[in-house]
C-alpha positions in Angstrom: 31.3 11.3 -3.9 31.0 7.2 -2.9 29.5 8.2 0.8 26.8 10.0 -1.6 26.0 7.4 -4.2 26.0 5.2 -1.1 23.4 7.4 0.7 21.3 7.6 -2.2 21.2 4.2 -3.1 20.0 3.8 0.5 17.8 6.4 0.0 16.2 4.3 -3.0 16.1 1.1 -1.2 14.2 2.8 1.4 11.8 4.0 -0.6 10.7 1.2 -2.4 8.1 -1.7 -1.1 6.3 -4.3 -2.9 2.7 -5.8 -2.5 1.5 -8.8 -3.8 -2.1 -9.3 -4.8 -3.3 -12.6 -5.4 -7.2 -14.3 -5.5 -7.8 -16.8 -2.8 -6.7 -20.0 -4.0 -9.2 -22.9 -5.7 -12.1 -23.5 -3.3 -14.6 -26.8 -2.7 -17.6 -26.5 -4.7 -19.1 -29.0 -2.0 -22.6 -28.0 -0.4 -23.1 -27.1 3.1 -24.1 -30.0 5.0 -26.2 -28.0 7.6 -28.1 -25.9 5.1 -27.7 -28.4 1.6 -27.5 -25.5 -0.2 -24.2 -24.1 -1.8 -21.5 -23.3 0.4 -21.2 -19.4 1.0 -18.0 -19.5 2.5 -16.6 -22.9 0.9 -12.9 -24.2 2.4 -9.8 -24.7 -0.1 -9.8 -27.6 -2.2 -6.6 -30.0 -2.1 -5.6 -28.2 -5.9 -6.0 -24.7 -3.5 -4.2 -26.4 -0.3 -1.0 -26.7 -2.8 -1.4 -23.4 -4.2 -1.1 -21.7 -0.9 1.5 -23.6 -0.2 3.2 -22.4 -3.5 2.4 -19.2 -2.5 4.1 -19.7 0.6 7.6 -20.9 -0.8 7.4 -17.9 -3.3 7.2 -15.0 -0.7 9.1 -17.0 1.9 12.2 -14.7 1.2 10.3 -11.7 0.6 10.8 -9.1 3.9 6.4 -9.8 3.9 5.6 -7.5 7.0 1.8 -7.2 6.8 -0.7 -10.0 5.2 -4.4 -8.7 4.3 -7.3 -10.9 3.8 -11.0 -10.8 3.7 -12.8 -12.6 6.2 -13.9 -16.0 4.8 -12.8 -19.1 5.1 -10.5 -19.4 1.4 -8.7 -16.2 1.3 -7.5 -16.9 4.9 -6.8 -20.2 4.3 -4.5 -19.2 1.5 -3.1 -16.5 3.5 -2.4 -19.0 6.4 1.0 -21.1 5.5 2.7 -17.2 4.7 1.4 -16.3 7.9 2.5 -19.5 9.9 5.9 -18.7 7.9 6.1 -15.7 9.9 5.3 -16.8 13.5 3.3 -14.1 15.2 2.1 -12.3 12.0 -1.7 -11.2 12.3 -4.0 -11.6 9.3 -5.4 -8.8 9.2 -8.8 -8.1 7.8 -10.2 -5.7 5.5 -13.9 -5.5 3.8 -13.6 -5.9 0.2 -16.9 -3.8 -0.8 -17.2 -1.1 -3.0 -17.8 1.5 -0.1 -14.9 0.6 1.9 -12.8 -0.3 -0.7 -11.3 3.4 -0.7 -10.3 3.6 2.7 -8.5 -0.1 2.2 -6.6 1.2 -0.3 -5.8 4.7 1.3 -4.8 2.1 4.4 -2.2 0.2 2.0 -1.0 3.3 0.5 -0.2 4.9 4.5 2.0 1.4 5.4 5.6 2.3 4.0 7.8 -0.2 5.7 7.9 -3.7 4.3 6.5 -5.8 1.6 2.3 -6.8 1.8 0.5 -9.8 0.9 -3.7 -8.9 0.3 -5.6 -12.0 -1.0 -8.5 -11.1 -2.2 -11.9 -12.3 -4.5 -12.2 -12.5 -8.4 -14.4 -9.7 -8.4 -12.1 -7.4 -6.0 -8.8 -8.3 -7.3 -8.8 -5.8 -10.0 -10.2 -2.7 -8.3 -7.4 -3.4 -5.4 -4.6 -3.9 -8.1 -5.9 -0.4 -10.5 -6.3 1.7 -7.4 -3.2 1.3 -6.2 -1.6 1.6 -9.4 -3.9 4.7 -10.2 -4.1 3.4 -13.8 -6.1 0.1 -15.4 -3.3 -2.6 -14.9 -6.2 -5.5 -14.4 -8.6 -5.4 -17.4 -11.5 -6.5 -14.8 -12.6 -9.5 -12.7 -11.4 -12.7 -13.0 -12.7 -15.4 -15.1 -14.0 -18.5 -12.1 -11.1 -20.5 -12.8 -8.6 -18.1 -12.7 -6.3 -18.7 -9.5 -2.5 -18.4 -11.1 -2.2 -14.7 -11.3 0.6 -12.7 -9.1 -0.1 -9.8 -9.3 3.2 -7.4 -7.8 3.3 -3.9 -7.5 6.8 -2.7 -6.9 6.1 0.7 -5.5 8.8 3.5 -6.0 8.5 6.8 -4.9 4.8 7.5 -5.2 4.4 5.6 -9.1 4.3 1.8 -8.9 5.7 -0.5 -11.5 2.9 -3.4 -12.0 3.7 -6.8 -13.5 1.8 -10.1 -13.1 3.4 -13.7 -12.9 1.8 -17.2 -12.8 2.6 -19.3 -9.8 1.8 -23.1 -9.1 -0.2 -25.1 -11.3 -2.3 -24.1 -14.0 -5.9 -24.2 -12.9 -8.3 -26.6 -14.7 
């Protein structure tokens, strides 16, 4: 009777995975030198520098196998300390519009060994976070100065638990 608690405890453990969705950290509101326009693709600001950093020392134990981002310059940049964490880890890409966002998540849903990282846009965050949860866990996109949210989805099975925690320092 031990050997088969044992093997379905194992059985448990190997069926559960986490992924952590997060919006890029805070970004320069600087303009584009070349163009003096608004930056399209602005870099982190020194507040968004420490918050990947955060972000970094609070998955640092976390088994994160696979690290998604969209291709600009902030969501990578708040993807890169994890990754350098992890010597060798790609970052890999995904396309965060509304027509490819299905296949993205159908993607997610296919990896079943180890824990995920997607960073992602205020306006993305929750359709990533309710798809995968196949219910509304994120009432809609976030507000401009909202960078704290952690949003975990402990997957079990098929269902997944959602939760959302605040990490580093509250935005101003």
């Amino acid at each position: 009777m031990r050997y088969l608690l044992a093997a379905f405890s194992l059985f448990l453990v190997s069926c559960s995975q986490t992924i952590y969705v997060v919006r890029h950290a805070e970004k320069e509101t600087g303009i584009d030198m070349a163009t003096m326009k608004p930056s399209t693709d602005p870099p982190l600001s020194a507040e968004g520098d420490l918050r990947a950093l955060k972000l970094k020392e609070i998955l640092a134990g976390k088994d994160i196998k696979h690290i998604f981002s969209t291709n600009t310059t902030r969501t990578i940049s708040t993807a890169k300390p994890l990754k350098e964490l992890y010597l060798g880890m790609p970052i890999q890409l995904y396309n965060s519009k509304a027509d490819s966002m299905d296949a993205f998540i159908a993607k997610i849903k296919g990896i079943k060994k180890g824990n995920i990282l997607i960073v992602g846009h205020s306006n993305t965050i929750d359709d990533i976070a309710n798809k995968l949860a196949a219910a509304t866990v994120v009432a809609g996109d976030l507000k401009d100065n909202q960078y704290d949210n952690l949003y975990i989805l402990e997957r079990k099975g098929s269902k997944y638990k959602f939760t959302n925690e605040k990490y580093g320092a509250p935005p101003k």
